[in-house]
C-alpha atoms as a printed R data frame, in Angstrom:
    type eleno elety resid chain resno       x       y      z
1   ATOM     1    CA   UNK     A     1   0.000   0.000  0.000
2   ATOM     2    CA   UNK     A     2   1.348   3.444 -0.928
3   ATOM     3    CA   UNK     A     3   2.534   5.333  2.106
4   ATOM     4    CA   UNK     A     4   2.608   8.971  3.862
5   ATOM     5    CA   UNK     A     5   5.186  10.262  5.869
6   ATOM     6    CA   UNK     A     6   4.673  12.322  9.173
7   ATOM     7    CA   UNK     A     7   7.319  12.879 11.185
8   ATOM     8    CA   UNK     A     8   5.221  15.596 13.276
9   ATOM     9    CA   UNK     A     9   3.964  15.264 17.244
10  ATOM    10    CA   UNK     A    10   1.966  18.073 17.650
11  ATOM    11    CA   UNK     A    11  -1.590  17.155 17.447
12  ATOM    12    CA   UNK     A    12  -3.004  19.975 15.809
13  ATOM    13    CA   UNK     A    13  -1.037  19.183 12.917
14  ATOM    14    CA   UNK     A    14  -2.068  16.150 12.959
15  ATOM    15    CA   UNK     A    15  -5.196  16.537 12.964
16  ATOM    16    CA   UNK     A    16  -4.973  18.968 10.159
17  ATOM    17    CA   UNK     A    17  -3.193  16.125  8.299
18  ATOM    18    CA   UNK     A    18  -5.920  13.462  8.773
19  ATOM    19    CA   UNK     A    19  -8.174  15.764  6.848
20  ATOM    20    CA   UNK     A    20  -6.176  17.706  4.443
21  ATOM    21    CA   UNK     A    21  -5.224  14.064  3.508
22  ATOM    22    CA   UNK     A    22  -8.985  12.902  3.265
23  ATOM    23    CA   UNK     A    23  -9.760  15.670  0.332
24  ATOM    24    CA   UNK     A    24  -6.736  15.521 -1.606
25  ATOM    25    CA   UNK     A    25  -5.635  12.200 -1.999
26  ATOM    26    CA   UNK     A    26  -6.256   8.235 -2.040
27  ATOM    27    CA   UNK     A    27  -8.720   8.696 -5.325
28  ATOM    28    CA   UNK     A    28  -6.007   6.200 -6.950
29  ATOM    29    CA   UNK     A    29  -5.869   3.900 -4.697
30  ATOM    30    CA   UNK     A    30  -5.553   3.583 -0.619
31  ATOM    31    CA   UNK     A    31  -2.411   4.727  1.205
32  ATOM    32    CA   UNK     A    32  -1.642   4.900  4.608
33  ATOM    33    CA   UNK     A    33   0.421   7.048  7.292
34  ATOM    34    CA   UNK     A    34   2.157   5.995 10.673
35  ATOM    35    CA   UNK     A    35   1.772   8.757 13.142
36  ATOM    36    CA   UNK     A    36   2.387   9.704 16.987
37  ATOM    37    CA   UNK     A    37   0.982  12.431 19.453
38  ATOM    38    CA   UNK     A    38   2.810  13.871 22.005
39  ATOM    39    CA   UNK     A    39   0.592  13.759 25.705
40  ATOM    40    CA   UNK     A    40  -2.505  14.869 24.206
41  ATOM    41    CA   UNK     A    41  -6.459  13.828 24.900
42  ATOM    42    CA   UNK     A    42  -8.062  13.377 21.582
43  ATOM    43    CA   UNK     A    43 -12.224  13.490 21.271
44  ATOM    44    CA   UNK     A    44 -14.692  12.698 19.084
45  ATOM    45    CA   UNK     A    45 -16.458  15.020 16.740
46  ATOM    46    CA   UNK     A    46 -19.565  15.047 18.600
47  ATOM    47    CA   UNK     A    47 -18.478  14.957 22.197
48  ATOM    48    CA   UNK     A    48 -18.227  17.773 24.747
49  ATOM    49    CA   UNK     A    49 -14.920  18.989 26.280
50  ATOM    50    CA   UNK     A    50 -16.486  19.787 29.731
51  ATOM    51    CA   UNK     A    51 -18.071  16.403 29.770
52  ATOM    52    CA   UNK     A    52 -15.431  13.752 28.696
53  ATOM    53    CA   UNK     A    53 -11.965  14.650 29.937
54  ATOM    54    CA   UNK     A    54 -10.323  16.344 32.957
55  ATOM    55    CA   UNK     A    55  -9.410  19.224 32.090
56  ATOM    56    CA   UNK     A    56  -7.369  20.531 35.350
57  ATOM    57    CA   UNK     A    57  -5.564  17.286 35.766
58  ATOM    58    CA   UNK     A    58  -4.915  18.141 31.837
59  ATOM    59    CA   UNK     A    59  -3.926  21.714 32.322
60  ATOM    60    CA   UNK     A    60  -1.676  20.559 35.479
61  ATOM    61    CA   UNK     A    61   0.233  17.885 33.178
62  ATOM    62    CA   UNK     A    62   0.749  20.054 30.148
63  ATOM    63    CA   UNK     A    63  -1.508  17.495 28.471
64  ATOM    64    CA   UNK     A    64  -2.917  19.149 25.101
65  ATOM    65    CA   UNK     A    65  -6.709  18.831 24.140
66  ATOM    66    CA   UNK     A    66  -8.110  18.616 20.461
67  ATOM    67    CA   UNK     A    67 -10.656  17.251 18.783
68  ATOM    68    CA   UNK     A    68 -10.771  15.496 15.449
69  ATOM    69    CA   UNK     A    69 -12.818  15.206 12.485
70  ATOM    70    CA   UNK     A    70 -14.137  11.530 13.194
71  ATOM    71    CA   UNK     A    71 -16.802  10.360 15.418
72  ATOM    72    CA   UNK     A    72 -16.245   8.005 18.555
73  ATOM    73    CA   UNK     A    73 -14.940   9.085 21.964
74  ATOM    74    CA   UNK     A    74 -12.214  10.430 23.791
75  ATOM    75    CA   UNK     A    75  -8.671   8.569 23.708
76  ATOM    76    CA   UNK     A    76  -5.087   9.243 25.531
77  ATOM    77    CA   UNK     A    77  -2.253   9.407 23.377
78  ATOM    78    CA   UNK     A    78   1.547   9.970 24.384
79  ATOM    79    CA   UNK     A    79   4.710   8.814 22.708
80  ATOM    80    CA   UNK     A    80   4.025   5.186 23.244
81  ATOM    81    CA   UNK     A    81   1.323   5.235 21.008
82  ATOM    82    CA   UNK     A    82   1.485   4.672 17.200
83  ATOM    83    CA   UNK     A    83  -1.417   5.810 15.499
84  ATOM    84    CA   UNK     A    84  -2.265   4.725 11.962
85  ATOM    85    CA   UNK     A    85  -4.554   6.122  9.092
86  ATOM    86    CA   UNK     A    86  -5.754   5.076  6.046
87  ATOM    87    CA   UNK     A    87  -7.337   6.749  3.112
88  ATOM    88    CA   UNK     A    88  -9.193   5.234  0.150
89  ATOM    89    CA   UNK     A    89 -12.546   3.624 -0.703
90  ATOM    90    CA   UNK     A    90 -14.189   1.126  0.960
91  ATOM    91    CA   UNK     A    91 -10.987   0.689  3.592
92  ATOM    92    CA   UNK     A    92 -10.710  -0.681  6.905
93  ATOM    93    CA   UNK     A    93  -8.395  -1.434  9.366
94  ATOM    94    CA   UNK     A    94  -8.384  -5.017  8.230
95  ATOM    95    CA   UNK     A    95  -4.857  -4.445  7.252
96  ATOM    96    CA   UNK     A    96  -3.768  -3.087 10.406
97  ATOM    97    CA   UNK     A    97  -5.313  -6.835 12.118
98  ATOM    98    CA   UNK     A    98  -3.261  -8.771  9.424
99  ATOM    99    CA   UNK     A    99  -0.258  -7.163 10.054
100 ATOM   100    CA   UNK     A   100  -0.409  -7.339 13.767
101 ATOM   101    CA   UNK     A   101  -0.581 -11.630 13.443
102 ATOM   102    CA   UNK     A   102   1.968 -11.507 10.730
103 ATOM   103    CA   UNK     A   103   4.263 -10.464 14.097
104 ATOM   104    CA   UNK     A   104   2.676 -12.637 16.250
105 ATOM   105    CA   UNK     A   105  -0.102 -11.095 18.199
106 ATOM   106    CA   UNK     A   106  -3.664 -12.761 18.159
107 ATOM   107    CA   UNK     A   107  -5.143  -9.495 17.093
108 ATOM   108    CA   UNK     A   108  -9.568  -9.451 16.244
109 ATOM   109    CA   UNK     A   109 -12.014  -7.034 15.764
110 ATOM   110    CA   UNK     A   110 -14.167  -6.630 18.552
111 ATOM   111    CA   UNK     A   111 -17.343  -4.497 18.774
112 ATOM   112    CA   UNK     A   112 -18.370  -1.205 16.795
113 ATOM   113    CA   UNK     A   113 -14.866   0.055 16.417
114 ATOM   114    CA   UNK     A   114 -11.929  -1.539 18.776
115 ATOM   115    CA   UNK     A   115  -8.936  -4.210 17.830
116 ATOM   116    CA   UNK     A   116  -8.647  -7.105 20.814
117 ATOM   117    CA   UNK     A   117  -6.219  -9.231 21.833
118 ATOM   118    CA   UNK     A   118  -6.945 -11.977 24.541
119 ATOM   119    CA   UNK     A   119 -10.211 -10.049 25.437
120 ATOM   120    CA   UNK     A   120  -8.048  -6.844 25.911
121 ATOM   121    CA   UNK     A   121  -8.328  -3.799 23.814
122 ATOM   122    CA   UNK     A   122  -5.529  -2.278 21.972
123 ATOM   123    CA   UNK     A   123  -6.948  -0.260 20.017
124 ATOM   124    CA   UNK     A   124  -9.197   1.905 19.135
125 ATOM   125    CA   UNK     A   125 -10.862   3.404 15.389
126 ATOM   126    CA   UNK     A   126 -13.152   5.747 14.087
127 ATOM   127    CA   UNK     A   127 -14.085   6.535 10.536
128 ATOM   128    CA   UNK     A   128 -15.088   9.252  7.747
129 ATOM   129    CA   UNK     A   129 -16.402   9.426  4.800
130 ATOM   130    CA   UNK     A   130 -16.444  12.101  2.481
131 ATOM   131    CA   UNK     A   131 -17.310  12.451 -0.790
132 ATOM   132    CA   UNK     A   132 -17.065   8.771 -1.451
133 ATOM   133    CA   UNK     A   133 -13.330   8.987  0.589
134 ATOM   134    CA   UNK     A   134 -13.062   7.108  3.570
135 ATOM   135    CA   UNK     A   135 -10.841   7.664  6.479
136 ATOM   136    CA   UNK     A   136  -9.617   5.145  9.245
137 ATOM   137    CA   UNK     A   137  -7.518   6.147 11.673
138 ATOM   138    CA   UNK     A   138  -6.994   4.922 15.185
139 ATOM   139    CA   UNK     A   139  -4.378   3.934 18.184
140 ATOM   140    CA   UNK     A   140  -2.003   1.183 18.816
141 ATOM   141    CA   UNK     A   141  -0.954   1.570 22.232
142 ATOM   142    CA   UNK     A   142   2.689   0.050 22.534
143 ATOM   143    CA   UNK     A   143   3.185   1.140 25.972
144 ATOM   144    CA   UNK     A   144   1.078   3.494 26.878
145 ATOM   145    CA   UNK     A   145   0.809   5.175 30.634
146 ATOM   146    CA   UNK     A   146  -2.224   3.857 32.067
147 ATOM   147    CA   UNK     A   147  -2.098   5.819 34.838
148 ATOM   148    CA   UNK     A   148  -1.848   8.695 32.993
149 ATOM   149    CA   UNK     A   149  -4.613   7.732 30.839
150 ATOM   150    CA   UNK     A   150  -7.031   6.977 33.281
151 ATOM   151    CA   UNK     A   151  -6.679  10.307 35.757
152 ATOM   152    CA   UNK     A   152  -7.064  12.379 32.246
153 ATOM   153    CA   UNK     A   153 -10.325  10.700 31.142
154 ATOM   154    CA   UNK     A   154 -11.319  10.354 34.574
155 ATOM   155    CA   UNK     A   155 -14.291  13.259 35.130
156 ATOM   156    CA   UNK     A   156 -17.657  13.428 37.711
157 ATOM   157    CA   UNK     A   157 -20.111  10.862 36.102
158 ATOM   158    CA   UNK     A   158 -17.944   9.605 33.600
159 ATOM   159    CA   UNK     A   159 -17.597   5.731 32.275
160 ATOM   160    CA   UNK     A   160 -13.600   6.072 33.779
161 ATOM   161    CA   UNK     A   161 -14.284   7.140 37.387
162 ATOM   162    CA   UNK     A   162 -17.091   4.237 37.861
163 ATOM   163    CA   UNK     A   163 -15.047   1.634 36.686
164 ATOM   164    CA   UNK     A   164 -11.910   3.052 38.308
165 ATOM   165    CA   UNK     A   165  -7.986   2.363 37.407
166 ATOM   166    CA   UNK     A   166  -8.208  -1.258 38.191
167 ATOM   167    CA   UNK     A   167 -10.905  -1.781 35.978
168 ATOM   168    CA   UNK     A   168  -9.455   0.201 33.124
169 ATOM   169    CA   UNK     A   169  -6.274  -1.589 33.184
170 ATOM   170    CA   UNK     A   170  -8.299  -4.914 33.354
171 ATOM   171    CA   UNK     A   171 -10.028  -3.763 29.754
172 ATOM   172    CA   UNK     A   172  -6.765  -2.211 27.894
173 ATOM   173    CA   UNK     A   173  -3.502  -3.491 27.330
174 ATOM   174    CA   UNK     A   174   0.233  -2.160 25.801
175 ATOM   175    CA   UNK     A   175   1.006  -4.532 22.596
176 ATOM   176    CA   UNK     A   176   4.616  -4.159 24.242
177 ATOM   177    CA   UNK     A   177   3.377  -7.419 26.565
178 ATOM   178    CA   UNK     A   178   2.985  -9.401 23.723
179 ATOM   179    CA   UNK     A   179   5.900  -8.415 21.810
180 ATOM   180    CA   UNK     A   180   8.463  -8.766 23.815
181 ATOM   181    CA   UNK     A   181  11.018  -9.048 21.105
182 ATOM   182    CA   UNK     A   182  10.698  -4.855 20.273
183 ATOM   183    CA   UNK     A   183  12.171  -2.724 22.709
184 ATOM   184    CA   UNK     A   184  10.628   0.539 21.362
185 ATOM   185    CA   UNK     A   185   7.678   1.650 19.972
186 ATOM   186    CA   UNK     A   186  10.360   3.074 17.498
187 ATOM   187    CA   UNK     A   187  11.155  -0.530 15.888
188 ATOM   188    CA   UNK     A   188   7.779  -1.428 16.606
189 ATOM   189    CA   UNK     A   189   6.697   1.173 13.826
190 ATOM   190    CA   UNK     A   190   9.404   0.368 11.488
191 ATOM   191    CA   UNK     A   191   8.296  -3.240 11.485
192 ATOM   192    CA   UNK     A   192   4.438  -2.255 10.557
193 ATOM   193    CA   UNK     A   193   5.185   0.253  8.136
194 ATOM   194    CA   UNK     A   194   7.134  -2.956  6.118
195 ATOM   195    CA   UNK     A   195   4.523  -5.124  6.589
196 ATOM   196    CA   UNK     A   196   2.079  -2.168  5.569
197 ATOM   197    CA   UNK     A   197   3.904  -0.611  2.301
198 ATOM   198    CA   UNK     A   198   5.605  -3.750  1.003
199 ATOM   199    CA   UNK     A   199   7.465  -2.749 -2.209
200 ATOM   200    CA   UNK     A   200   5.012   0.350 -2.736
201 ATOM   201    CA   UNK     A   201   6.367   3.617 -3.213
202 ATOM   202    CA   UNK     A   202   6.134   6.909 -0.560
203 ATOM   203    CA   UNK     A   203   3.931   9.427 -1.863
204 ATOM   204    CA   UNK     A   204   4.937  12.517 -1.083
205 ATOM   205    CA   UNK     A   205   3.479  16.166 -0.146
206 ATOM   206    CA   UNK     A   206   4.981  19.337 -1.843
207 ATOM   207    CA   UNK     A   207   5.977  22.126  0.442
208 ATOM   208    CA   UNK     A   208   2.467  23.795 -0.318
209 ATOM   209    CA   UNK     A   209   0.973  20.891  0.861
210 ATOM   210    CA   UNK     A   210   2.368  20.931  4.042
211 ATOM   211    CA   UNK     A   211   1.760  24.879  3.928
212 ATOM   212    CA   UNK     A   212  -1.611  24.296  4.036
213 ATOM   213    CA   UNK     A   213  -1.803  21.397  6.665
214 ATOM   214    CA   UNK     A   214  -0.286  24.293  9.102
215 ATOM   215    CA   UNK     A   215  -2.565  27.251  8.374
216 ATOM   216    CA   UNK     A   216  -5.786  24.271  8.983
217 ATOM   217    CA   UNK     A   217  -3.940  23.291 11.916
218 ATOM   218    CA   UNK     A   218  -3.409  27.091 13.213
219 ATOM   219    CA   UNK     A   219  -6.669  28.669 12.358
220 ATOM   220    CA   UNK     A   220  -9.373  25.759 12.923
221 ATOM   221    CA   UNK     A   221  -7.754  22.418 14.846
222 ATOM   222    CA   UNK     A   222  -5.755  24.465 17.752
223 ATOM   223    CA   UNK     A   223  -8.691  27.322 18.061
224 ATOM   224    CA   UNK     A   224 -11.170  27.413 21.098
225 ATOM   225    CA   UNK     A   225 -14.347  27.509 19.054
226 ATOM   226    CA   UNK     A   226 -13.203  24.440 17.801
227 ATOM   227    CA   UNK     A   227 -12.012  22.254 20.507
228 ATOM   228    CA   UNK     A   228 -14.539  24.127 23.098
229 ATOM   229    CA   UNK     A   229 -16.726  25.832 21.380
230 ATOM   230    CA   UNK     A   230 -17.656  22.840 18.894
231 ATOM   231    CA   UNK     A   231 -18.983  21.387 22.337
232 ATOM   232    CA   UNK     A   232 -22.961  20.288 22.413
233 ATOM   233    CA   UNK     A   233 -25.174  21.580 25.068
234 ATOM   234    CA   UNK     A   234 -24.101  19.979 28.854
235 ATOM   235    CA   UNK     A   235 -24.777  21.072 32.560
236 ATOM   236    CA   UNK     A   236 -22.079  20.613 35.271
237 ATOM   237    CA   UNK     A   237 -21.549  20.833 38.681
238 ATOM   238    CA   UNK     A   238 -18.775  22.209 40.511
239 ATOM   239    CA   UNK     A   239 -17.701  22.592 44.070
240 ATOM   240    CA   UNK     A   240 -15.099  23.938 45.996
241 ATOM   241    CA   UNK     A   241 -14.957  25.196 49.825
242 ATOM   242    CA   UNK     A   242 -13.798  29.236 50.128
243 ATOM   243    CA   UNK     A   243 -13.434  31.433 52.286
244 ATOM   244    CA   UNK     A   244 -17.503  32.353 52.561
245 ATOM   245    CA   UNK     A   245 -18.168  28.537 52.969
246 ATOM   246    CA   UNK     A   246 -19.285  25.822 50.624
247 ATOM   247    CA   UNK     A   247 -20.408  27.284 46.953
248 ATOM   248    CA   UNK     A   248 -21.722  24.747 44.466
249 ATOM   249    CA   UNK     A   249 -22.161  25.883 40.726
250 ATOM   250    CA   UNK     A   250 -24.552  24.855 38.973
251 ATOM   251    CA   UNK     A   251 -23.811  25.260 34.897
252 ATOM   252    CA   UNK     A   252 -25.179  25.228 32.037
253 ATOM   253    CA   UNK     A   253 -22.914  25.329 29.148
254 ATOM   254    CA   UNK     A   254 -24.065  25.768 25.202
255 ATOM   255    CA   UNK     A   255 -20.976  25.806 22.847
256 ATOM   256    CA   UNK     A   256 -18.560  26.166 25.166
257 ATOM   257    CA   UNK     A   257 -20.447  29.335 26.888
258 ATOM   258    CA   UNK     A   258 -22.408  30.079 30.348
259 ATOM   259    CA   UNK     A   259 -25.797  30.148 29.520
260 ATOM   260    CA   UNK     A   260 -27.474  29.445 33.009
261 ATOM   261    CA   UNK     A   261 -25.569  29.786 36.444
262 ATOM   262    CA   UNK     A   262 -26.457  28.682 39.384
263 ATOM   263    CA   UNK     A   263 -24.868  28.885 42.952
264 ATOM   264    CA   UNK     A   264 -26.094  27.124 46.374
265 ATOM   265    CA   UNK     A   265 -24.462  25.828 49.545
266 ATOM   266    CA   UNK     A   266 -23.448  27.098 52.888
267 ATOM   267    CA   UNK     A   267 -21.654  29.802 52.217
268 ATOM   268    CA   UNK     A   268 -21.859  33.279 53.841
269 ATOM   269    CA   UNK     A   269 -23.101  36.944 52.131
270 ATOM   270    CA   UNK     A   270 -24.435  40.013 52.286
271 ATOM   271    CA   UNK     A   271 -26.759  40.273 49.150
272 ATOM   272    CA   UNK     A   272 -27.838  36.923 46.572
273 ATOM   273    CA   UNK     A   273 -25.498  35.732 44.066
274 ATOM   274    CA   UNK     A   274 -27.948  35.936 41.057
275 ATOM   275    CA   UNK     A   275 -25.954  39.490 39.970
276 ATOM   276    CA   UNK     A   276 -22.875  37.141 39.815
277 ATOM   277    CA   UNK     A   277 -24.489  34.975 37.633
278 ATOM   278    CA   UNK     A   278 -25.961  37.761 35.458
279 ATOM   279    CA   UNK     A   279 -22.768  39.146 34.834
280 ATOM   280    CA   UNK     A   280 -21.433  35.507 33.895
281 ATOM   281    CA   UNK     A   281 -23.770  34.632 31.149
282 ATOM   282    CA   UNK     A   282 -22.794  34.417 27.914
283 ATOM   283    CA   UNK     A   283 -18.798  34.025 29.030
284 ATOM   284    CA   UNK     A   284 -16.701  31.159 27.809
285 ATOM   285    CA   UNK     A   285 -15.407  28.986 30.879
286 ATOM   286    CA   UNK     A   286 -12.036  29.673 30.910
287 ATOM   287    CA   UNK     A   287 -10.464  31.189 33.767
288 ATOM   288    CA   UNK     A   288  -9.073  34.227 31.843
289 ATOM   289    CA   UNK     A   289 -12.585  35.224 30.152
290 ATOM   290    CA   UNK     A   290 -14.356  34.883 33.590
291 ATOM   291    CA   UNK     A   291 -11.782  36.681 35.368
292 ATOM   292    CA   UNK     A   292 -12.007  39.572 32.624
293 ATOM   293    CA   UNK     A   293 -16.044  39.624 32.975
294 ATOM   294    CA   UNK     A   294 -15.953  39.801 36.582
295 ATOM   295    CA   UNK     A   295 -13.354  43.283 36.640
296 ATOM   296    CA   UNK     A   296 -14.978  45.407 38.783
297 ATOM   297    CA   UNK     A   297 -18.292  42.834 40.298
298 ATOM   298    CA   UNK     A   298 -18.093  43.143 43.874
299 ATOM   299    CA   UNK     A   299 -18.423  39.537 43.974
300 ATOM   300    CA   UNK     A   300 -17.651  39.508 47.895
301 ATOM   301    CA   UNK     A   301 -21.016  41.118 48.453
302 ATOM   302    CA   UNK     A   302 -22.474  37.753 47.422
303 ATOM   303    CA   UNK     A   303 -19.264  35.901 48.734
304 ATOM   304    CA   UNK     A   304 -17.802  37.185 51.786
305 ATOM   305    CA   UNK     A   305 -14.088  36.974 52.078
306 ATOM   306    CA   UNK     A   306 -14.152  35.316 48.326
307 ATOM   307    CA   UNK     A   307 -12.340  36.863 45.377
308 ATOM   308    CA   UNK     A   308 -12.835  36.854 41.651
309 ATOM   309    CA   UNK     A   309 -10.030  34.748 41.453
310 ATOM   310    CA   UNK     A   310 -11.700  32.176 43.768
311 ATOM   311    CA   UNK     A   311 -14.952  31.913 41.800
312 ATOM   312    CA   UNK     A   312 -13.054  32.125 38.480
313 ATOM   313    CA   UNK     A   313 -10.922  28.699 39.695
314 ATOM   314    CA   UNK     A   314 -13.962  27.127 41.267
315 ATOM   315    CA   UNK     A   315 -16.124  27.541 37.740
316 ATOM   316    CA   UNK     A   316 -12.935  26.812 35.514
317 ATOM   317    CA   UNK     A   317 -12.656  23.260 37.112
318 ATOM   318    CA   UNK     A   318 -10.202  23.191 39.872
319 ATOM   319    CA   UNK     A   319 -12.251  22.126 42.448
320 ATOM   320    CA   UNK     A   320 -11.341  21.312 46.141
């Protein structure tokens, strides 16, 4: 199969790449691309940011968040993890399963869209179509931190905190436990890509090509509006103890956005919060933008002995 390269880690790019790569090529005949994130959360076109990953464990790590152009939900990535795609008509990650027993390792198709091996998961794809073009991409986790993974899809309500870390290492497994024989992820790669491309020739992108791939990547795949503000309607809760007591926030999020606010709990002031919430609505939830909306709210009327800071932290997501 005729091959891509891309050398690049930064998952913005990346992203870019996936669908830059959709539109312009595979019309004569599939190719495919080996590929690798650097720590990044990755979710699905549909899902919301607020809802699926967590974001101050994310913003502690200097884990990145994007979002790609495929459906499905949200995945870990560091450099342990190959990712493959494929581009074509009618394709599927069939090869990807063929190549993986060629070197040993009992791979199957389980489910809507997940690779198994010994009832374990290993990976994970989603698909695309446009204009009769299909895209396949999805993760082979070589040896991935589980740890890692689990605290940054682990959120209030979500799928990750019920079943916990032990469960989610029960479920997943690194494809470096059952091949022993590579000692990186590095010749793991190298080793697919032969099995992949065969005798096939590299097709390569002109410098305009990758021009382009960068300006998608800078202007839609790295902005807010897309990674945030692409988000579908969700309420939250958050909670935090300051200095006026307990405040719980109630929120109701629409694209990314406050568009109902709510505060309760024990805490202490002199008038109700609801001017607070007033001034709020319509803000993104980032720290910065609530911060900038509350200059000047004498939010300790409502809070005593609470800041803007406080309130801005509590609604942002760091919680207590």
């Amino acid at each position: 199969m005729r091959f891509l390269s891309n050398p690049s880690t930064d998952p913005y790019f990346n992203m870019a790449f996936d669908e830059y790569c959709l539109r312009k090529f595979g019309a004569e005949g599939p190719l495919f691309y080996l590929w690798r994130n650097r720590p990044s959360v990755i979710i699905g076109l549909n899902q919301n940011a607020y809802g699926e990953v967590n974001l101050d464990f994310l913003r502690q790590h200097g884990i990145l968040l994007a979002r790609r152009v495929t459906g499905g939900g949200a995945v870990y990535h560091d450099l342990q993890n190959l990712n493959y795609s494929i581009i074509g008509r009618g394709v599927s990650p069939e090869p990807i399963v063929s190549a993986l027993r060629s070197l040993g390792v009992d791979a199957a198709p389980s489910g809507r869209n997940d690779i198994f091996v010994g009832g374990r998961k290993i990976s994970g794809y989603a698909r695309m179509v446009w204009r009769g073009q299909e895209l396949v991409h999805g993760t082979l986790m070589f040896d991935v931190d589980l740890d890692t993974l689990s605290s940054a899809l682990n959120v209030s309500g979500s799928k990750f905190e019920a079943r916990g870390v032990a469960s989610v290492r029960s479920r997943v497994a690194n494809l470096k436990e059952f091949l022993p024989s590579f000692g990186s992820v590095q010749e793991f790669g190298e080793a697919l890509h032969g099995l992949l491309a065969g005798k096939d020739p590299e097709f390569r992108l002109g410098s305009g090509d990758i021009a382009a791939i960068k300006t998608l990547a800078e202007t839609r795949f790295a902005s807010w509006d897309w990674i945030y503000g692409h988000s579908r309607e969700i309420s939250l809760r958050r909670r935090a103890k300051l200095a006026c007591g307990t405040v719980e926030a109630g929120i109701n999020l629409d694209k990314g956005r406050i568009c109902e606010l709510v505060f309760s709990g024990d805490f202490l002031g002199d008038e109700p919060s609801g001017f607070v919430s007033r001034r709020l609505k319509g803000v993104r939830l980032e720290r910065q933008d609530i911060l900038e909306a509350l200059d000047g709210c004498p939010v300790e009327k409502a809070f005593s002995g609470a800041e803007a800071v406080d309130l801005a932290e509590l609604l942002a997501g760091k919680t207590e």
